[in-house]
Structures are given as C-alpha cells and as structure tokens.
N, CA, C and O atoms as CSV, one atom per row, in Angstrom:
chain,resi,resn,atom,element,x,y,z
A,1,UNK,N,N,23.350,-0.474,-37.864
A,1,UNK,CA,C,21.933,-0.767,-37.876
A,1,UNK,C,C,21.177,0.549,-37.736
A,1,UNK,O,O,21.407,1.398,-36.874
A,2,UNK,N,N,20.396,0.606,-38.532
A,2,UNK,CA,C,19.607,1.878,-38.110
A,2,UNK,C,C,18.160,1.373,-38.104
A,2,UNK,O,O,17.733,0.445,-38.791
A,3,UNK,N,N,17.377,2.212,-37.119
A,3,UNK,CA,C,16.513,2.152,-36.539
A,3,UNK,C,C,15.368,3.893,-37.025
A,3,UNK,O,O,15.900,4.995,-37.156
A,4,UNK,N,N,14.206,3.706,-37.154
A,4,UNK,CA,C,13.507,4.235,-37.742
A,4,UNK,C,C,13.101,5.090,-35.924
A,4,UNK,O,O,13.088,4.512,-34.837
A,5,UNK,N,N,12.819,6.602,-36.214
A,5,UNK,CA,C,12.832,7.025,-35.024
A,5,UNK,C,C,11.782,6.916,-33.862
A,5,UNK,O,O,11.936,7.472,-32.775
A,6,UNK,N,N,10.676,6.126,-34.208
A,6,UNK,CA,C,9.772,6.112,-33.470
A,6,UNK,C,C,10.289,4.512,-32.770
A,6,UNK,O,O,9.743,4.407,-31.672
A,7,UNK,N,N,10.885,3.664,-32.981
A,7,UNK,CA,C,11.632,2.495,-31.969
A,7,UNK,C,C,13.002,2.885,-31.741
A,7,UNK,O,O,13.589,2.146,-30.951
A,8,UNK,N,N,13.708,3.890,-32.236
A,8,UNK,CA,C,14.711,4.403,-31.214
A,8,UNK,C,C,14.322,5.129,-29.904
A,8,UNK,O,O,14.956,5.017,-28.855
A,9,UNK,N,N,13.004,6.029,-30.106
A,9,UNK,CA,C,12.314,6.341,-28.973
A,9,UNK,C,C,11.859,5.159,-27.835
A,9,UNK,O,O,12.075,5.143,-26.623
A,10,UNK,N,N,11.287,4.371,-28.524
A,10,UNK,CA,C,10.864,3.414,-27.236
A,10,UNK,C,C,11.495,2.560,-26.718
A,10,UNK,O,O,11.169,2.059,-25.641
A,11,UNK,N,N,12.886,2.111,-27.623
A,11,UNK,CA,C,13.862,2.006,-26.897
A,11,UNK,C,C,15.236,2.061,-26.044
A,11,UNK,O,O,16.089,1.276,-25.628
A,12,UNK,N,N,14.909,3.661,-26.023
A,12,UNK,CA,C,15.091,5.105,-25.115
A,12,UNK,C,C,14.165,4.681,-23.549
A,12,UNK,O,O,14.460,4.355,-22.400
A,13,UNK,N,N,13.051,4.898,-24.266
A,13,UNK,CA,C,12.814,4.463,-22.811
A,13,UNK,C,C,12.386,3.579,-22.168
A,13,UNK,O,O,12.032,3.746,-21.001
A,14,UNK,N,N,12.314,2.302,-22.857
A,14,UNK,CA,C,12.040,1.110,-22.048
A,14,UNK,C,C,13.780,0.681,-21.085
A,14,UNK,O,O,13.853,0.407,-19.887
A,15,UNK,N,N,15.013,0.757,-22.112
A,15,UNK,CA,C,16.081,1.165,-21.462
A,15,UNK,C,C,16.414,2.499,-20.347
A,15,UNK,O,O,17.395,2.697,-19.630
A,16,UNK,N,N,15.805,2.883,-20.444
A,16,UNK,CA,C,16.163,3.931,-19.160
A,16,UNK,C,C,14.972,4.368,-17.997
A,16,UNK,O,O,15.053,4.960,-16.921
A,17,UNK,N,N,13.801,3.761,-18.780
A,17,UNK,CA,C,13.031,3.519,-17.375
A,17,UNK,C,C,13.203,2.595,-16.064
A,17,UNK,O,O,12.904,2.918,-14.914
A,18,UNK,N,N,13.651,1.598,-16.416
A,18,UNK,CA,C,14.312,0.473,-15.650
A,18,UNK,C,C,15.520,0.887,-14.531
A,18,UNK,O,O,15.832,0.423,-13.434
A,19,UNK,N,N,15.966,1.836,-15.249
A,19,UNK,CA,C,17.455,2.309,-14.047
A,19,UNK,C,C,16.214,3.670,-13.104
A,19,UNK,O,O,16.405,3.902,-11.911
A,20,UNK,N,N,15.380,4.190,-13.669
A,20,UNK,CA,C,15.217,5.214,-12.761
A,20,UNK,C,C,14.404,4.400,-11.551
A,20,UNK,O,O,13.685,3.401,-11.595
A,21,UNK,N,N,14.973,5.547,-10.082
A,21,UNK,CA,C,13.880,5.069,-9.249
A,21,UNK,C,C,12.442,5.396,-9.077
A,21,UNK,O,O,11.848,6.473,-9.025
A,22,UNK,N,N,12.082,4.264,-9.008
A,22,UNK,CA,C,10.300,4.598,-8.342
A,22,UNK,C,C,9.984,5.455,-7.851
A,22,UNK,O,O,10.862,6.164,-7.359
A,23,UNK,N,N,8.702,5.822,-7.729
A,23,UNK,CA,C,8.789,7.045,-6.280
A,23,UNK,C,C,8.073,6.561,-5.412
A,23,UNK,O,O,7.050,5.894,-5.559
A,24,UNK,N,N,8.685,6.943,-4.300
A,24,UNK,CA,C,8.292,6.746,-2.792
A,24,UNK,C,C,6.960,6.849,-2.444
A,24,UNK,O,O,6.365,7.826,-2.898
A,25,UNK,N,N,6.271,5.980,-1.659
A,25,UNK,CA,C,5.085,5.874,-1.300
A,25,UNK,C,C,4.943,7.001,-0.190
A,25,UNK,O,O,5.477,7.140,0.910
A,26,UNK,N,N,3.756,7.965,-1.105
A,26,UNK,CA,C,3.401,9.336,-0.500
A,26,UNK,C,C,2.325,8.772,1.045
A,26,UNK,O,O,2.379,9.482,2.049
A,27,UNK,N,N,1.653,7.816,1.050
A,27,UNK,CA,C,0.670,7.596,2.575
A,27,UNK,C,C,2.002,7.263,3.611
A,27,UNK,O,O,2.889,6.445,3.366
A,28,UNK,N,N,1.892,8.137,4.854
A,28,UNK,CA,C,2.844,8.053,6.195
A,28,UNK,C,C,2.514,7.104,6.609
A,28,UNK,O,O,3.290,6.175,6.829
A,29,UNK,N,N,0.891,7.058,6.899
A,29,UNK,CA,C,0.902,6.596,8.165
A,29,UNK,C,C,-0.769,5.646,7.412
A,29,UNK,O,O,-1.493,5.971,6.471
A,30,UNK,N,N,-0.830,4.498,8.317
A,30,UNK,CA,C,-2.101,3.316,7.806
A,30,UNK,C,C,-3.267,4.211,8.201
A,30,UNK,O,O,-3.408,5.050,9.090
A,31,UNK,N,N,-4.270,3.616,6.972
A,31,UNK,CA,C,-5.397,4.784,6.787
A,31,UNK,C,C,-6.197,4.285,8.470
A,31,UNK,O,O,-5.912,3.158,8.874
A,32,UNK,N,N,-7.061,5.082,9.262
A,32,UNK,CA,C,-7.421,4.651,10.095
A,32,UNK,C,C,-9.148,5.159,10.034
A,32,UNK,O,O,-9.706,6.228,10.284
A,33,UNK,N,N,-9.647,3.777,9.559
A,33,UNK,CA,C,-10.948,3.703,9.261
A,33,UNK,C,C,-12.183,4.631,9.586
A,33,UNK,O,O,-13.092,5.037,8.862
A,34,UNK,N,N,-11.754,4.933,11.648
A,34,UNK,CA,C,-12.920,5.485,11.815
A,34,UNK,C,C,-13.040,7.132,11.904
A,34,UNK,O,O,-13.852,7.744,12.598
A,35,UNK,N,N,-11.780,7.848,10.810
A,35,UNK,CA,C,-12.290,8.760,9.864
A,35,UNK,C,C,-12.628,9.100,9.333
A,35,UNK,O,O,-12.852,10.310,9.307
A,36,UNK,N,N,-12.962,8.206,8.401
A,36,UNK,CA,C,-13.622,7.832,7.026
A,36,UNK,C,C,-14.882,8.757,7.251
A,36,UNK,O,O,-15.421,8.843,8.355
A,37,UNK,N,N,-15.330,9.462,6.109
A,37,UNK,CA,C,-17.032,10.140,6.129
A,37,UNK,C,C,-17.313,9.573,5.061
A,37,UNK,O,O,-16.372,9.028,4.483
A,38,UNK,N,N,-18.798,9.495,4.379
A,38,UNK,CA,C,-19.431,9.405,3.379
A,38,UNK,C,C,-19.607,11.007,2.487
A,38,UNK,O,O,-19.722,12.063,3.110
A,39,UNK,N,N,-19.602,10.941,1.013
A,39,UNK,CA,C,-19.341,12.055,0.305
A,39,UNK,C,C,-21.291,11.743,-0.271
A,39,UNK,O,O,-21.614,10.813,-1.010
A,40,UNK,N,N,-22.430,12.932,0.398
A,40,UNK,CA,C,-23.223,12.688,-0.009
A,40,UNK,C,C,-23.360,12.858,-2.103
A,40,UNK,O,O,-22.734,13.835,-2.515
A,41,UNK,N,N,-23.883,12.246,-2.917
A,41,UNK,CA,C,-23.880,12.739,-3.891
A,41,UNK,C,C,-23.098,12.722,-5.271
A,41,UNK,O,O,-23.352,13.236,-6.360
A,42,UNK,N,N,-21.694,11.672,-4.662
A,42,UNK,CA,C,-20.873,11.124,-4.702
A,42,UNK,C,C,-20.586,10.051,-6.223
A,42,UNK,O,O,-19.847,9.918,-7.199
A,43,UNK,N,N,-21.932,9.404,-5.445
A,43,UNK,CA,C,-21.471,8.237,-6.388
A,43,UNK,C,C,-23.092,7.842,-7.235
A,43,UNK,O,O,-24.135,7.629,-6.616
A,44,UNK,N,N,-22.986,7.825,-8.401
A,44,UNK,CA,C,-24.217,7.848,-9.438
A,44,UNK,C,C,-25.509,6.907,-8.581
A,44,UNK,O,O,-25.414,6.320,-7.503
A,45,UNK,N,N,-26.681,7.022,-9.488
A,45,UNK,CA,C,-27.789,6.341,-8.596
A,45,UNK,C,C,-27.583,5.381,-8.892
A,45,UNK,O,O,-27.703,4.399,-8.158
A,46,UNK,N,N,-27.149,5.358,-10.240
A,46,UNK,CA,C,-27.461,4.032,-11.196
A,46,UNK,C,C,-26.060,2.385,-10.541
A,46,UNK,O,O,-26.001,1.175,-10.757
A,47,UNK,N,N,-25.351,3.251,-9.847
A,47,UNK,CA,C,-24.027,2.165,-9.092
A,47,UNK,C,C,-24.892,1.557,-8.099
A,47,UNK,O,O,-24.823,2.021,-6.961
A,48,UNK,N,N,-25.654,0.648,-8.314
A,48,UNK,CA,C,-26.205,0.052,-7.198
A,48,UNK,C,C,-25.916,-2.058,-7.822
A,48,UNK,O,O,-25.887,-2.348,-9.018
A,49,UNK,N,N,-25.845,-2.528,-7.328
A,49,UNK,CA,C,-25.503,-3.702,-7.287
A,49,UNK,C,C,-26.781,-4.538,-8.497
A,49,UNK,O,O,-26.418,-5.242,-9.439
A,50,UNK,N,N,-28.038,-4.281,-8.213
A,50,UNK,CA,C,-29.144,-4.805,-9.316
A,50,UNK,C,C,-28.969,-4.311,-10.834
A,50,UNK,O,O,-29.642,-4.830,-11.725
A,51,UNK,N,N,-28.282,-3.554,-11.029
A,51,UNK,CA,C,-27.235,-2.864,-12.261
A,51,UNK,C,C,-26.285,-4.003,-12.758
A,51,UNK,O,O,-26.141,-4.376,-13.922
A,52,UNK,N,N,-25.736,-4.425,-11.761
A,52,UNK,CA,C,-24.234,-4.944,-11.935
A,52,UNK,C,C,-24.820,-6.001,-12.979
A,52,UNK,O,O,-25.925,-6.515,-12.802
A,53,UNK,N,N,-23.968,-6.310,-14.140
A,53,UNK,CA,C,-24.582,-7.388,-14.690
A,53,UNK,C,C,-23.523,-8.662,-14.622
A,53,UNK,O,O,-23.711,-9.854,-14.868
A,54,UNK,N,N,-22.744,-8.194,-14.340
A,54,UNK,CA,C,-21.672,-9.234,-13.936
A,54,UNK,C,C,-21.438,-10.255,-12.979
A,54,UNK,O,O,-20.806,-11.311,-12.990
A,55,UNK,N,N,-22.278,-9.506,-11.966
A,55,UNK,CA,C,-23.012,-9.889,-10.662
A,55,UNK,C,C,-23.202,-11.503,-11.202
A,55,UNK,O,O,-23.777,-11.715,-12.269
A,56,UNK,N,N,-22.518,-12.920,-10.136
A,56,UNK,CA,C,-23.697,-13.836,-10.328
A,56,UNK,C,C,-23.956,-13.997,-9.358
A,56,UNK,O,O,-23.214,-14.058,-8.377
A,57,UNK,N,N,-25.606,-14.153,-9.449
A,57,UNK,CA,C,-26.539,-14.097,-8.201
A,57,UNK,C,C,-26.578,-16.216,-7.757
A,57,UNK,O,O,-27.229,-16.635,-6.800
C-alpha cells in the first residue's frame, strides 16, 4: 500500500503521539489568592460587560 507523503506524516504522528508522555504539571503549589495584584492598563477599555453581546441580560 502506498501512501502519499503528507498522510504518512500524520500518521507518524497521530501513532506516536499517543505513546509519548505528557508533561508534567509545571504549578507546585495551589495558587493562593491573596497575592494576586491587579495589572493597571492591562486589559482594553472596550472589555467591559455592556460590550458583551452575548451577554443575556
């Protein structure tokens, strides 16, 4: 059977993604809230909820 090389590629790696491992969850330790700061400037004007149109009121 031959296979044209752009689906021998993907199934390259849909077969060999499956055996590799995951990687390890980089956070140690549970985030602890009352570190948290606000980033002034951060986040657009326009992200305000009366925007949202998805919003149902």
């Amino acid at each position: 059977m031959v296979l044209r090389p752009g689906v021998r590629a993907t199934l390259f790696v849909c077969l060999f993604a499956s055996v590799l491992p995951a990687q390890q969850d980089r956070i140690a330790t549970a985030i602890d809230a009352r570190y948290a700061i606000g980033v002034r400037g951060s986040v657009p004007r326009q992200a305000q909820p009366k925007y949202e149109s998805w919003i149902l009121r």
